[in-house]
C-alpha positions, 0 to 999 in steps of 0.5 A, spaced: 599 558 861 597 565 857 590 566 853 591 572 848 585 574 847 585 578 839 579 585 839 579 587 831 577 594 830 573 595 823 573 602 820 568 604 817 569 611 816 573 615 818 580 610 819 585 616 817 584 621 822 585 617 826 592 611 828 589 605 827 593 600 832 592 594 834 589 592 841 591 586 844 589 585 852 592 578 855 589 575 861 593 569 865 591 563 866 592 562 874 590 556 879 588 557 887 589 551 891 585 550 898 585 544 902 580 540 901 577 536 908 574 529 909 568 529 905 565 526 898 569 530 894 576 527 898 575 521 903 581 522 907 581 529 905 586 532 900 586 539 896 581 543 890 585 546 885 581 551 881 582 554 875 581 559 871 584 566 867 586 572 872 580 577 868 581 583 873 589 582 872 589 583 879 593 577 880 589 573 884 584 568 882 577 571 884 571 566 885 567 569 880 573 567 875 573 561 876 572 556 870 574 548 872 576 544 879 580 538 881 580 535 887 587 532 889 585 527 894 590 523 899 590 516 899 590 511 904 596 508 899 603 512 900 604 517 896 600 515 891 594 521 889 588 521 886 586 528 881 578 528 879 576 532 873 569 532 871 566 528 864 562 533 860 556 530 857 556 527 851 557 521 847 561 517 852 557 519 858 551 521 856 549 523 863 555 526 864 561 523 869 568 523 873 575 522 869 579 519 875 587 520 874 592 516 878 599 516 881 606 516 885 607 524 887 613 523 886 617 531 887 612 530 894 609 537 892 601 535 894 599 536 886 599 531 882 601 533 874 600 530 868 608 526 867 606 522 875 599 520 872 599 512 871 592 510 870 586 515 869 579 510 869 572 515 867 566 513 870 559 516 867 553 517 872 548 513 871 541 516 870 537 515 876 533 511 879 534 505 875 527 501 873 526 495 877 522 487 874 522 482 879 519 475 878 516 469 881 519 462 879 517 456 882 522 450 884 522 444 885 519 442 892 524 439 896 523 438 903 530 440 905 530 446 903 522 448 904 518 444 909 513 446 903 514 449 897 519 453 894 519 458 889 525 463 886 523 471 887 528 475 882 530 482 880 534 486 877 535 493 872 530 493 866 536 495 862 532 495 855 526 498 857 522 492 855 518 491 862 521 484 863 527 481 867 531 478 861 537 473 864 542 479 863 538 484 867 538 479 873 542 482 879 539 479 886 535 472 888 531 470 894 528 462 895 521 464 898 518 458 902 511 458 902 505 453 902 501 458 898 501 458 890 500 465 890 505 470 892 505 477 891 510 482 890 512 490 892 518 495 891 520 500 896 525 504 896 532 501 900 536 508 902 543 508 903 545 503 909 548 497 910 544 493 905 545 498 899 551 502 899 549 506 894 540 506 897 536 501 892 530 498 891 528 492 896 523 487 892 519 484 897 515 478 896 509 475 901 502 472 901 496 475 901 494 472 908 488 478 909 486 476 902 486 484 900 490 483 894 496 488 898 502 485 901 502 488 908 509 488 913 505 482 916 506 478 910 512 479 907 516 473 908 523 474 903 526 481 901 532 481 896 535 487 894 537 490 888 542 497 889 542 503 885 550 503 880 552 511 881 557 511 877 559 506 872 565 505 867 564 501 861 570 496 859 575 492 861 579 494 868 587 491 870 589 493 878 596 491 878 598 497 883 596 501 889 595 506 883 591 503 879 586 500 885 585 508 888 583 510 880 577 506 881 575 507 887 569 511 885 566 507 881 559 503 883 559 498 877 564 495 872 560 493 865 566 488 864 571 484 867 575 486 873 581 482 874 586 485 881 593 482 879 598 487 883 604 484 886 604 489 891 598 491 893 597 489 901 589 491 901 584 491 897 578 495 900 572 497 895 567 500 899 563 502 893 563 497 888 556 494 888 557 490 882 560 487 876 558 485 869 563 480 867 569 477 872 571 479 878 579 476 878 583 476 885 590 473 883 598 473 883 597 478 889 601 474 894 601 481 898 595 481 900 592 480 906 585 484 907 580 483 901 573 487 903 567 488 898 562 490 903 557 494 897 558 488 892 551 484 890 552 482 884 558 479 879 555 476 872 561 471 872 566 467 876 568 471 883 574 467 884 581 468 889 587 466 889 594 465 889 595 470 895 599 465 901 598 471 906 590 473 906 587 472 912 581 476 912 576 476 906 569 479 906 564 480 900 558 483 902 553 485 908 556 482 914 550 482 918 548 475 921 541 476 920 537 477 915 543 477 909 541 480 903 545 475 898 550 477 893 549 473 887 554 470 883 556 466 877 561 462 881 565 462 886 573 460 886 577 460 892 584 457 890 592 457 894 589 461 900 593 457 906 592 462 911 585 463 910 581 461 916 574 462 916 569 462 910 564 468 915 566 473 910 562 470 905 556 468 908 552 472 904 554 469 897 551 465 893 555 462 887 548 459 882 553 454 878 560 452 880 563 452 887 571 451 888 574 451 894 583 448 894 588 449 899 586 454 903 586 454 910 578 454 913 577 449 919 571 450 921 566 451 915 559 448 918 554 453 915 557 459 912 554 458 905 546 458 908 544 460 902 546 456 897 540 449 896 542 448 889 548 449 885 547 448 877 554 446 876 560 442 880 562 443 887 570 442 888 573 442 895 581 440 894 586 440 898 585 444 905 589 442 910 586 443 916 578 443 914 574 439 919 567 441 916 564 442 910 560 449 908 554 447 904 549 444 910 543 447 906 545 444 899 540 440 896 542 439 888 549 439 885 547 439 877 554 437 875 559 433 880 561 433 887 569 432 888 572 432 895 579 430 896 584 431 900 583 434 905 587 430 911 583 433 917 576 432 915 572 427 919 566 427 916 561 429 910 556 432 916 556 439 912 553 435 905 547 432 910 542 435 906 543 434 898 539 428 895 541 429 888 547 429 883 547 430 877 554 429 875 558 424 879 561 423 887 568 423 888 570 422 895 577 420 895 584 420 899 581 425 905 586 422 911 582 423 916 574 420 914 572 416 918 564 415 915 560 417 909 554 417 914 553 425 913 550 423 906 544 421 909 540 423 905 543 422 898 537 419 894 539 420 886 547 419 883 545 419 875 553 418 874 559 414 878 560 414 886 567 414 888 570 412 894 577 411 894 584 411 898 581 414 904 585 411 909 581 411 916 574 409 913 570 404 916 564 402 912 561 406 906 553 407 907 548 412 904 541 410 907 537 414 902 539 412 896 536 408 890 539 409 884 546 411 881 550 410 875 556 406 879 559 405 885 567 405 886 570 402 893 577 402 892 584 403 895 580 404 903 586 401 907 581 400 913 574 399 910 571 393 913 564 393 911 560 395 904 552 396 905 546 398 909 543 402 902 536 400 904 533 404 898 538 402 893 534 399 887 539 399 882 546 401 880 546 401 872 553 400 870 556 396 876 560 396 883 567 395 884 571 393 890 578 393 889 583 393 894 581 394 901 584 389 904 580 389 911 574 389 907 570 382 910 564 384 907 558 387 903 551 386 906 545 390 907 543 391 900 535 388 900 533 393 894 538 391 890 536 387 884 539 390 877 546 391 877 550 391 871 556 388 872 561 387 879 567 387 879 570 384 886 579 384 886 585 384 891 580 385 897 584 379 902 579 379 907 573 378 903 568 373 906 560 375 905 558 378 898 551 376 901 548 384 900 547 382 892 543 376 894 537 378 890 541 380 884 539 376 878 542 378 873 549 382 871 553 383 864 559 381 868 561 378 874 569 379 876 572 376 882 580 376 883 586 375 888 581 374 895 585 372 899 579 369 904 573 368 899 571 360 899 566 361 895 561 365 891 554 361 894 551 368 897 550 370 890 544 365 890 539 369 886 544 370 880 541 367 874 544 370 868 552 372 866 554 375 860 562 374 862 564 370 868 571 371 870 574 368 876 582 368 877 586 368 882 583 366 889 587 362 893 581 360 898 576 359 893 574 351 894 567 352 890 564 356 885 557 354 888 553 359 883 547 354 884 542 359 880 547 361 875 543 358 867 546 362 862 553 365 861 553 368 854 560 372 852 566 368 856 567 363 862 574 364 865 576 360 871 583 360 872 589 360 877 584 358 884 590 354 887 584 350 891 578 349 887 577 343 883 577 344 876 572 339 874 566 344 879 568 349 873 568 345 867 561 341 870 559 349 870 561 351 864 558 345 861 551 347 863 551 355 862 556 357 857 553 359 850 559 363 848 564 362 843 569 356 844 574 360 844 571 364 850 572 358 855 578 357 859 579 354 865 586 352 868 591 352 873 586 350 879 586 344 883 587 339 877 586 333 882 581 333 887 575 330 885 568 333 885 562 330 889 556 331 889 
């Protein structure tokens, strides 16, 4: 490259005595590269280009010449270079930045040209230090969580300047327990370490025990962290190669989605990135083996993985056992990582809405996530072959379901020991290798169903605290024997279903139970003792069919009003015996009981049924016995 530099000489007076010629001086573009060592500039060391024009024409380019340097740096990704230009000041970077090109050197000469770059990313330099709001908020006391009460403490950048935390300017969050309703709060600077990659501010929240309006050390019973972003680019980024991943690697904050879908890619290793305002995606790298984020602290959406089958170690924020600082999440997604062992990596997560964990490879999970007591969403633990324990002992509140399904080696719910309420519903289903549902022992509220089905080794279907849901599903447990011992359940509003257990003898233990909006008991072949609804007085159905075992149904003694009555199919039934029963409203069916004398029926039917004509059958039960009283 040549730069021509043009001097035009302007006669005034005098230009014909002399032999005006034009004067043209050249001054060559020339560059100097120098190796760069292992520093901030390069991390695994590199080269520095410098550029500028040769003024002296001595044919070296001096100090004093020089107008531009780009760093060349080594990778840790074979034969891929990074180059780094400066980002003037200006619109697109009001403070200024960092353009970072990327890509194979594919002649092998140490520098990067322009044809080798794939992918460039331009971070911009964050003004500094970031304003920092916190806020105290407080929760519901829950005796699980707190053994007093409970607020929030939470914080994050003032990014509108209006001196309030608004929900998008949330970034770190800490439960404070305290039997004080006044909580003071103090900000400190964090330096560069292992709570703040980039240095920070901790927000620090007590109560003023000395009552001198100061939050001492001595009082200071939470502290969380909001870590100063340095360089940020702002949009949307797609890692699909190494390539792409070393262009990124100097940025601190993304203010957009992040979504890592490389093929190839064998590690991913950002030590630098400290948050996401958008989606963090780690998908459709089946390569992939390693994944540390040890700076991040905050994701605005979902921090989801998935899809690699080799991934053995996985760690997103501080790894230190004590005193995590907590990365905050929207949710958090692990999906089809069979070879992942251990949930340790995450300690420090907390996911605030949605909690999916399917088909990984976890055994033993007992407090990995201790810093999770609600979560607003779901909870969705699927399909992990060789998971024993579940990860959530600190869970107290799940606003939307719970599902657990197969997971074959799971024994017991031990690790949900401590959550009472559920907003949505439960589902407990085809886990091969449960035994009990005794570790919900403290679930209190279901406002939705309760399922319990198709798990093959279960025992008996307990919870000892609970005292209302929506309805409750036992179903397809091939070696369930005993429904009951809910000393607290008052109400089910929908109903209970029994269906297909064939092992079931029976359901007792229910002393609270008066309302129940219908029950449905079918194909349970041992079935003998429905002596647990002895005090339920009234339901919208009552459906008994195919057990095998059941004589009658005088266990139901308290039983006084029936919208639908419908018995069919048990081949033992010999009486009805509903002595309380005085009103059935809608249908009365009594059907195919091969032992019960028709005419206990149609004496029955005669004394309650008010229903439509049409709504009353009763056939193929023992026509010939007669009824004695």
């Amino acid at each position: 490259m040549r730069w021509t530099w043009l001097w035009l000489v302007v006669c005034v007076t005098g230009c014909d005595a002399i032999d005006l010629r034009r004067l043209v001086t050249q001054h060559e573009a020339r560059t100097r590269i120098t190796p760069e060592p292992a520093g901030p500039n390069c991390e695994h060391g590199g080269k520095a280009v410098r550029s500028g024009l040769d003024l002296d024409a001595n044919g070296v380019l001096d100090d004093a010449e020089v107008t531009g340097t780009e760093y060349v740096c080594a990778t840790l990704a074979p034969g891929v270079l990074v180059r780094t230009r400066p980002v003037p000041r200006g619109e697109a970077c009001p403070h200024g930045g960092s353009l970072s090109q990327a890509g194979t050197d594919l002649d092998g000469d140490g520098i990067l040209s322009d044809d080798e770059v794939t992918r460039e990313v331009q971070g911009c330099i964050e003004p500094e230090p970031v304003r920092v709001v916190a806020r105290v908020r407080p929760l519901t006391t829950h005796p699980y969580v707190c053994r007093y009460d409970n607020s929030l403490v939470e914080a994050g950048v003032d990014l509108n300047g209006n001196g309030v935390l608004d929900e998008d300017e949330l970034r770190a969050a800490v439960r404070l327990c305290s039997n004080s309703e006044v909580t003071l709060l103090r900000q400190r600077p964090e330096p560069v370490g292992p709570n703040c990659a980039t240095g920070g501010t901790v927000v620090e929240a007590g109560v003023d025990g000395n009552r001198n309006a100061v939050l001492d050390d001595a009082e200071v019973l939470a502290a969380t962290y909001v870590c100063q972003p340095t360089v940020t680019h702002h949009g949307t980024l797609v890692v699909e190669d190494a390539a792409d991943l070393e262009a990124l690697r100097g940025l601190s904050s993304i203010r957009g989605n992040l979504t890592i879908q490389a093929p190839d890619l064998v590690e991913l290793v950002l030590p630098g990135l400290v948050s996401v305002d958008g989606t963090l995606e780690i998908h459709g790298s089946p390569a992939l083996r390693r994944v540390e984020l040890a700076a991040l602290r905050y994701v605005e959406g979902t921090l989801s993985i998935g899809g690699s089958a080799q991934l053995t170690e996985l760690s997103v924020g501080p790894q230190a056992h004590d005193a995590l600082p907590q990365v905050r999440v929207h949710s958090l997604g692990l999906r089809a990582l069979p070879a992942l062992p251990s949930l340790a990596g995450l300690s420090a997560v907390v996911p605030l809405f949605d909690l999916a964990i399917w088909d990984t490879g976890i055994q033993s999970a007992t407090d990995t996530l201790r810093h999770v007591p609600t979560l607003h969403g779901t909870v969705s633990i699927f399909d992990n072959a060789v998971m024993e324990e579940l990860p959530l002992s600190r869970l107290a509140e799940v606003g939307g379901s719970v599902e657990i399904s197969g997971n074959p080696a799971l024994q017991s719910l031990s690790g949900l020991e401590h959550l009472s309420m559920v907003g949505g519903g439960i589902s407990i289903t085809n886990n091969g290798a449960l035994t009990s549902v005794s570790g919900l022992k403290n679930l209190m509220l279901v406002k939705n169903h309760l399922r319990v089905a198709d798990n093959p080794q279960l025992r008996d279907v307990r919870f000892e605290s609970l005292s209302s849901l929506h309805s409750l599903a036992v179903t397809g447990n091939a070696n369930l024997e005993h429904v009951g011992t809910m000393p607290s359940l008052l109400s089910v509003q929908w109903g209970i279903s029994l269906e297909d257990n064939p092992r079931l003898t029976s359901v007792t233990d229910l002393p609270e139970l008066q309302s129940l909006g219908s029950l449905s008991v079918t194909r349970n072949a041992l079935l003998t003792d429905l002596s647990g609804f002895h005090r339920v007085t009234w339901m919208s159905g009552l459906f008994v069919t195919g057990n095998d075992a059941l004589t009658d149904l005088g266990t139901l003694s308290a039983l006084h009003a029936l919208g639908t009555l419908e018995v069919r199919d048990n081949p033992a039934l010999t009486r009805l015996n509903l002595r309380a029963l005085a009103d059935v409203r809608r249908a009365f069916y009594v059907t195919g009981n091969a032992r019960l004398p028709s005419c206990w029926a149609t004496l029955l039917a005669d004394s309650t049924f008010t229903g439509p004509p049409e709504e009353r059958f009763i056939g193929d039960n023992d026509s010939h016995t007669p009824c004695q009283m």
